[in-house]
N, C-alpha and C positions, 0 to 999 in steps of 0.2 A: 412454405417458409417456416422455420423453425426459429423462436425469437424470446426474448426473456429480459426484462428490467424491473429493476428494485431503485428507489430514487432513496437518498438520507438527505438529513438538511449537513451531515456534517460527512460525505464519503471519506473511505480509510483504506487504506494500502498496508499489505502483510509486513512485517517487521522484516522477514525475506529479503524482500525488495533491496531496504538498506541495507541489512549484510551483503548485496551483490554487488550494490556501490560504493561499501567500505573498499572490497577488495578493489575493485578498481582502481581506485582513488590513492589506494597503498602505489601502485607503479608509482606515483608522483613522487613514492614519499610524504603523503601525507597521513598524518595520524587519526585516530580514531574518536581523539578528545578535538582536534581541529575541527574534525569535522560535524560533532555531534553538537559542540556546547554550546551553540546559538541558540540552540532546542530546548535545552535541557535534557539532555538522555545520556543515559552511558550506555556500554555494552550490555550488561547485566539484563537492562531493560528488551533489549533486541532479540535478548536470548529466552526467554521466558518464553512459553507455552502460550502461541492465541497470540501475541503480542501483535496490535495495529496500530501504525499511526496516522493522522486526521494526514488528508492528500493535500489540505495544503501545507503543512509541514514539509511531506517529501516532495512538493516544488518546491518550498527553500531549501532546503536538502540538496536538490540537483542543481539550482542553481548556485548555491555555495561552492559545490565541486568543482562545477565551472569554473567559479572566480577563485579558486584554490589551483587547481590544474590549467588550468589556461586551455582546456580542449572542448570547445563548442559542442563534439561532435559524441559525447560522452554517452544519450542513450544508444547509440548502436552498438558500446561497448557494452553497455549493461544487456543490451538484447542477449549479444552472442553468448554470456553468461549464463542467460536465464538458463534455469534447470525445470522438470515438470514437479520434482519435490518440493520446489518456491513453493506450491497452493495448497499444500496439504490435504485434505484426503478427498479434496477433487482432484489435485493431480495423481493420486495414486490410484481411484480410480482410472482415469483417464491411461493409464500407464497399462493396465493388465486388460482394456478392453480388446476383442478382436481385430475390429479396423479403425484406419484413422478415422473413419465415417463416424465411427461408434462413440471412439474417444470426443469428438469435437459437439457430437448430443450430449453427450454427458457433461463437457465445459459448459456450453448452453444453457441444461435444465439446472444445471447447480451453480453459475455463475456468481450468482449474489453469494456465496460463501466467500472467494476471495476479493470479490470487490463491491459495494455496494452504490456505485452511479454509473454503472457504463452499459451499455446494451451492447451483446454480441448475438450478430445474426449471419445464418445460413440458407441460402438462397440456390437450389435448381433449377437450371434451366436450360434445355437441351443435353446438350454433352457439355457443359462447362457448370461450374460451381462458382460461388462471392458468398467469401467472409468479411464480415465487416464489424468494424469496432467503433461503437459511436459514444459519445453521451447523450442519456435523457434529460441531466437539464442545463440548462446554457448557461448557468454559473459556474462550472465546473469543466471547462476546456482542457482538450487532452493535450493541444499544445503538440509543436515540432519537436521537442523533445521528447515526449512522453508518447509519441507516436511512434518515433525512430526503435524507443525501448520496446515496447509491446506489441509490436510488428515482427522486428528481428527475432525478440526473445518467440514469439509463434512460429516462426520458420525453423529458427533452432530445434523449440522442442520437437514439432510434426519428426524432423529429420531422424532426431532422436530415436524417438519411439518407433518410427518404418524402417530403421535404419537403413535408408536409401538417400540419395540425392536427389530432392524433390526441383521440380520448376513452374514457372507461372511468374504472372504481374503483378507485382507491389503497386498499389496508387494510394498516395499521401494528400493529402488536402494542402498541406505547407508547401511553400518554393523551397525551389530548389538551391540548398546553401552553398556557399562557396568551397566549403572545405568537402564536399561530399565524393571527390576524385579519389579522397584516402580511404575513402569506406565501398566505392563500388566491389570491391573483391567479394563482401560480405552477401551482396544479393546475390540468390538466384533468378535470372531471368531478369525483364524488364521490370523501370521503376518510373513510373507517371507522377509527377510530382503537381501542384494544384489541382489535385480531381478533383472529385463530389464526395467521396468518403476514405476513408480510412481503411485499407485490408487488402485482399489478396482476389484475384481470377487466376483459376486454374481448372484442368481439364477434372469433368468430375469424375471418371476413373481412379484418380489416386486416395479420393474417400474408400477404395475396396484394399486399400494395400493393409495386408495384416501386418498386426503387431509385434514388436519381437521378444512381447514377455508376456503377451495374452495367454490369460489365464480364466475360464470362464467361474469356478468357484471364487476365487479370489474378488473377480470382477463383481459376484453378487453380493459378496460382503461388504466388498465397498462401497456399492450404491446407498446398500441401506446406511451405511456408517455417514454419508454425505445426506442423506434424509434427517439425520441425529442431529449433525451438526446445523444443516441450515433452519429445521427446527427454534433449534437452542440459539442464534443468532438473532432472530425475529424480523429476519429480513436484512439481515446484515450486520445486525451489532449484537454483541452479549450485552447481557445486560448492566456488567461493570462498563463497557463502553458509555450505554446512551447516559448514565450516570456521571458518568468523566463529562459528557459533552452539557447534561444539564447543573453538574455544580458550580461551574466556575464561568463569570463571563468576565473579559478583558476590562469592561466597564463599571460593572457591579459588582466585582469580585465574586464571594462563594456565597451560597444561598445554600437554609440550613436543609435537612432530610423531612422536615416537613414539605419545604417549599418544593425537594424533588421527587417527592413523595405523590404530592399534587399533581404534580403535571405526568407523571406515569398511570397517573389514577390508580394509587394503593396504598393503604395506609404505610406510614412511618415502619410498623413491626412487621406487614409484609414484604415492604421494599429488604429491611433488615433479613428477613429470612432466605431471601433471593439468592443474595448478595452472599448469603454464608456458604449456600447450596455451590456457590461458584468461587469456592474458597476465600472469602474479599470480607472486608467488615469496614464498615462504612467512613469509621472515621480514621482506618490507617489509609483508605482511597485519598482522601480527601487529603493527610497529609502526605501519599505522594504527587499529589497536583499540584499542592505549594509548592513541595522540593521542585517539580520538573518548571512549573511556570518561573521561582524564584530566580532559576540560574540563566532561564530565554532572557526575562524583563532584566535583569542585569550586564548579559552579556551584549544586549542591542542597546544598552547605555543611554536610553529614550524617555527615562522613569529616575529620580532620584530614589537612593534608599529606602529615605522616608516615605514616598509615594507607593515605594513599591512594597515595602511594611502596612501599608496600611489599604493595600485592593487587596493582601491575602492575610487581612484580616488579622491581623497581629495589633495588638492593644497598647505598644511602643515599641518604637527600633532595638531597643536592650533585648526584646524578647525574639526580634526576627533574626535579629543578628547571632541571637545564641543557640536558634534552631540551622539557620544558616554555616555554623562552624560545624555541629552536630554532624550537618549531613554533609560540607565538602572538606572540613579540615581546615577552611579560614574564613577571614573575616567577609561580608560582604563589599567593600568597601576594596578589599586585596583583591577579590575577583573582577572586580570592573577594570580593578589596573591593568589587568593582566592581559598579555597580548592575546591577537587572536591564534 
């Protein structure tokens, strides 16, 4: 058995992700600002290099599209989307290995690069093979949607990369929904709805199907480029991440670079040095945490102004308010009005 988990107290999902469920969500005609500004984020953010956001953002996220699009059934559309360039330079390894076999150790042993709570494991036995996709910790449930998405989108990519028509048994831990008559086309082969886990049985011969852009140099550069990478994460976060996660609490608002200095166990001027190493300087972070958290606490309308001037730390409304036009072009006060 081949097997691998990284737990965070705060797991994160690739910025990817949501760009596969903007486009979705566009059939509806829905827009980009609809769907981001509970959040706080715009595009710009999604686009940047490395960009992650906390997983449970992108459950609000999916569950807004939901209630925006009215289609329950939304991660199977995200599945059939997924692409293997979504993970970056796990998926590009995985893309130029020689067999699926190959590709799916390499997901494996690098997994905590594109996600850091889920354990994915690969099990022989006999002639038949189980993938499976779980969580390590029970605060962080994968959920009937989130299952639907990263099932599909696995069966996609395998297809992809063998270019064949693979088959085998999907089994879901979720019942089975009502609308799920519109989405059978999308399986291959049988789909067992309440199992025991989450993933795939299928014959283990089609772990030998080669690749169809296997590349065996390519393939070694990318290993090591995926050793760089999860490296420099430290188990799943860059370091401007676990910094996003320890400056700002909903309750406490932002704690200074000493205090996250502390809890990294590093001084104030090494944190500082990190942080530059990975182009970032501490206090333009910090002010886009305000901007992103500023426009969430506002748009869920749960926080008065005032309230919400004074957990990001702003020393009067006159001053939140005037960093607030700064960054959207109006008042705080016009954005609450504003429809969703």
């Amino acid at each position: 058995m081949t097997t691998v988990s990284i737990v965070s107290s705060q797991p994160t999902v690739p910025g990817t992700y949501v760009l596969l469920l903007i486009d979705v969500v566009e059939r509806w005609n829905v827009t980009v600002e609809q769907l981001l500004s509970d959040e706080g984020l715009a595009l710009e953010d999604l686009l940047r290099s490395g960009f992650r956001l906390p997983r449970e953002g992108f459950s609000r996220l999916i569950q807004r599209a939901i209630s925006l699009t009215g289609e329950p059934g939304i991660g199977f559309l995200l599945g059939v989307q997924m692409r293997v360039s979504c993970h970056g330079v796990v998926g590009q390894a995985a893309m130029v290995a020689k067999t699926l076999g190959e590709a799916l150790d390499i997901a494996i042993a690098y997994f905590s690069v594109p996600s850091s709570d889920l354990e994915l494991c690969l099990e022989r036995e006999g002639g038949k093979a189980r993938l499976s996709l779980s969580e390590k910790d029970g605060r962080y449930q994968l959920g009937g949607v989130g299952a639907q998405f990263l099932l599909t989108g696995f069966a996609s990519m395998a297809e992809a990369l063998t270019g064949r028509k693979l088959s085998g048994e999907g089994v879901v831990r979720f019942p089975k929904p009502p609308y799920m008559h519109r989405f059978e086309h999308l399986i291959a082969g049988r789909l067992t709805f309440g199992g025991e886990f989450n993933g795939f049985i299928f014959d283990a011969s089609i772990l030998d199907y080669p690749l169809v852009m296997a590349d065996p140099v390519a393939a070694r550069i990318a290993r090591e480029q995926c050793k760089e990478e999860l490296g420099r994460l430290g188990g799943g976060r860059t370091l401007t991440q676990q910094v996003r996660d320890l400056a700002f609490d909903e309750e406490l608002g932002f704690a200074s670079i000493e205090e996250v200095a502390g809890k990294l166990n590093v001084t104030p001027r090494t944190l500082q040095r990190r942080l530059q190493a990975e182009g970032v300087v501490f206090r333009e972070l910090v002010e886009s945490i305000r901007q992103q958290h500023a426009r969430r606490l506002l748009a869920v309308r749960q926080k008065s102004i005032g309230q919400v001037s004074d957990l990001l730390g702003y020393s009067d409304v006159t001053n939140f308010s005037r960093a607030f036009r700064r960054w959207t072009g109006c008042s705080p006060r016009d954005y609450m009005k504003a429809p969703d």
